[in-house]
C-alpha positions in Angstrom: 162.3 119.0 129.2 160.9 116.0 126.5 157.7 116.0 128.5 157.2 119.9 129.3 157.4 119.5 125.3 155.3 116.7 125.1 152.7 118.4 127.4 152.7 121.7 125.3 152.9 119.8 122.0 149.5 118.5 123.1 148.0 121.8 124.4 148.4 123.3 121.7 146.8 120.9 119.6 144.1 120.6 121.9 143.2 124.3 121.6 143.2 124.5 118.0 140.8 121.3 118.2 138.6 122.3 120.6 138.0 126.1 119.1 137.4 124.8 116.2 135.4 121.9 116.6 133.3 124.2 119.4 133.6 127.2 117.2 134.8 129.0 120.4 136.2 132.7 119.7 138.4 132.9 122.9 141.0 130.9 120.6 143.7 133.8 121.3 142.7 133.8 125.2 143.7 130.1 125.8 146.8 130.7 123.5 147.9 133.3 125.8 148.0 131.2 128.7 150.3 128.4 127.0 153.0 131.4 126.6 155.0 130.5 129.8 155.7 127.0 128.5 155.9 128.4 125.1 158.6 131.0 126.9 160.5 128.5 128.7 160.9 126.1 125.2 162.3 128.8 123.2 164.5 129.9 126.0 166.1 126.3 125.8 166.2 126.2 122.3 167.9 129.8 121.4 170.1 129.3 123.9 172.6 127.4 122.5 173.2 124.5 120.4 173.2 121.9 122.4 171.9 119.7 118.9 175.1 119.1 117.6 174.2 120.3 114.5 175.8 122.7 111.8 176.1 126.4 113.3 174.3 127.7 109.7 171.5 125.6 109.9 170.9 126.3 113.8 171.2 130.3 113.1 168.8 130.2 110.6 166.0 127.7 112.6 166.7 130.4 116.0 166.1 133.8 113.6 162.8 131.5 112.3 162.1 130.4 116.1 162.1 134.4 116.6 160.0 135.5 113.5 157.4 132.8 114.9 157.7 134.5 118.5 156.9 137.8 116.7 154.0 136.4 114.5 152.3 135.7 118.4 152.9 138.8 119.6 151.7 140.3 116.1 148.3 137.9 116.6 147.5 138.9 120.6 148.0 142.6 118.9 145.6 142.2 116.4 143.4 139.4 117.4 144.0 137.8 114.7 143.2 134.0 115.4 144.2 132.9 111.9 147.9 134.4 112.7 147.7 132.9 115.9 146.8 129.1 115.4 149.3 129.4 111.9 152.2 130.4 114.4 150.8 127.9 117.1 150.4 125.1 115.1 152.3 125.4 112.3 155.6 127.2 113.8 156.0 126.1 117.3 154.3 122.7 117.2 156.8 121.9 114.2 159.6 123.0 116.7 158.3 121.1 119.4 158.1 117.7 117.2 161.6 117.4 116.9 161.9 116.6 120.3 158.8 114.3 120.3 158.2 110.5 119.6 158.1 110.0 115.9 154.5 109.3 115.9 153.8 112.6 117.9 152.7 110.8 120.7 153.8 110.0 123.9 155.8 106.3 124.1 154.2 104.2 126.6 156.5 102.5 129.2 157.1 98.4 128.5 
């Protein structure tokens, strides 16, 4: 699972660079077609706590998990790219770096 993670930590990222730095409207487009991998990561997270850590804390990160989930559906809805890349890249990419390398990257094999 670290590197489906890894791999959609860095799509997503991608994306939000590449519209932006290519001021490309299809922004929600290429969004939608992460949403598989983005399905399959909250599936493993919300399904239980596998973490070890406390049950309130956990309940509280899956309803925000959720809210996130909402806030994409709410964005393809609307096409509304703002609510999109804020969900994207500052909801599920924060999600996805608990999982990741401290640096964000992926480690190198020695």
């Amino acid at each position: 699972m670290r590197e489906k993670i890894q791999k959609l930590y860095e799509e997503i990222n991608f994306i939000g660079y590449y519209t932006s730095k290519n001021n490309d409207i299809h922004y929600i487009d290429k969004a939608k077609e992460l949403f598989p991998q983005i399905q399959e990561f909250s599936d493993w997270f919300l399904k239980e706590n596998i973490f070890g850590i406390d049950e309130v804390f956990y309940q509280k990160m899956q309803i925000n998990l959720v809210d996130i989930l909402k806030d994409c559906i709410n964005a393809i809805e609307q096409n509304d790219r703002v609510l999109m890349l804020d969900a994207l890249e500052y909801g599920i990419s924060e999600y996805l770096q608990l999982f990741l390398p401290e640096n964000g990257l992926k480690e190198e094999d020695e």
